[in-house]
C-alpha positions as CSV (number, residue, x, y, z in Angstrom):
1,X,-52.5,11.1,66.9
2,X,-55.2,9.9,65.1
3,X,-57.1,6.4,65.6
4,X,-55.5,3.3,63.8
5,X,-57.3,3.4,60.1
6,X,-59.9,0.4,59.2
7,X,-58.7,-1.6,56.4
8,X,-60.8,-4.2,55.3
9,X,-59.8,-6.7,52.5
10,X,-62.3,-9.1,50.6
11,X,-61.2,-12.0,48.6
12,X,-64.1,-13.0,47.2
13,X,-64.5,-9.9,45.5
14,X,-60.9,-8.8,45.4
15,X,-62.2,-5.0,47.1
16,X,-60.8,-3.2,49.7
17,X,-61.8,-0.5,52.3
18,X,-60.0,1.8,53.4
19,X,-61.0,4.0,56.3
20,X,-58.9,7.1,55.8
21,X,-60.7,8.3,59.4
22,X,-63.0,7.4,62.2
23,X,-66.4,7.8,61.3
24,X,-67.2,11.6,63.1
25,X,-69.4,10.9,65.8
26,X,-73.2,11.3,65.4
27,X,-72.8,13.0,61.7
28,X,-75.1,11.5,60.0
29,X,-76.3,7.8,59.7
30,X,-73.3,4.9,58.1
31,X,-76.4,3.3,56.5
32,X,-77.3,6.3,54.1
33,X,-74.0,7.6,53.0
34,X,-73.3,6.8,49.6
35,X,-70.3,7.3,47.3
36,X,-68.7,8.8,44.3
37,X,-66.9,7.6,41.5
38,X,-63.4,8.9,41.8
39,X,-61.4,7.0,39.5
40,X,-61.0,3.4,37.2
41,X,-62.8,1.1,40.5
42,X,-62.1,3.5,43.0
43,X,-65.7,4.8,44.8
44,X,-65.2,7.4,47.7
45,X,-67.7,7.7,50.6
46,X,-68.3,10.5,52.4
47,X,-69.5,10.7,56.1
48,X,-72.4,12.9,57.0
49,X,-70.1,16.6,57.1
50,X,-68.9,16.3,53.5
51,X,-65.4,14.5,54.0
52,X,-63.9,11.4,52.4
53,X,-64.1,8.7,54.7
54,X,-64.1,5.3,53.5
55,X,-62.4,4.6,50.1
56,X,-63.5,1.5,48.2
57,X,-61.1,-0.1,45.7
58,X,-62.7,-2.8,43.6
59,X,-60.2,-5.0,41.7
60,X,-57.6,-3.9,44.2
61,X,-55.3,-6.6,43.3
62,X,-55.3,-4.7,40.5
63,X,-55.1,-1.4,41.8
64,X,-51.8,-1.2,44.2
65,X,-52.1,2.8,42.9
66,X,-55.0,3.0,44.6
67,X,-54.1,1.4,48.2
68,X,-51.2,3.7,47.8
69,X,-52.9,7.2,47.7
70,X,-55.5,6.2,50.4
71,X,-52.2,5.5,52.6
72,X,-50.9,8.8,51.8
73,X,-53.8,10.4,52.4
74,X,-53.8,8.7,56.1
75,X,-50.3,9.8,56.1
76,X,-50.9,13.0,55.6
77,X,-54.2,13.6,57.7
78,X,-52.1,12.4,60.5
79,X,-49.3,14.7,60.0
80,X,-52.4,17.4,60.5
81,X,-53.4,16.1,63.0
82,X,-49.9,16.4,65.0
């Protein structure tokens, strides 16, 4: 089974982060991956091997579709994972 997914919430900014996995061990360096735009306040961040990582969702109050596919996503890493 995978690890438990990070999911950060921050009020003051209404964003969220989802983790969608553990960062993959010493790939690359947190502090110099940047993301993409993949969508209306939706950024994706890669880890150092290519992979979507973290998802931010700015406005996520806003954005329940969003939080929804990064949980899919988690779901369905896991279920590959089994």
């Amino acid at each position: 089974m995978m690890n438990e997914p990070t999911i950060r919430y921050y009020p003051d900014t209404d964003t969220m982060a989802i983790e969608l996995r553990p960062w993959p061990g010493d790939v690359g360096d947190r502090s110099q991956i940047g993301g993409a735009d993949a969508g209306e306040d939706l950024v994706v961040h890669y880890a150092g091997d290519g992979q979507p990582w973290l998802w931010e969702i700015e406005h996520a109050s806003a954005h329940p579709e969003h939080i929804a596919a990064a949980l899919d996503e988690i779901r369905r890493r896991n279920r590959i994972a089994a």
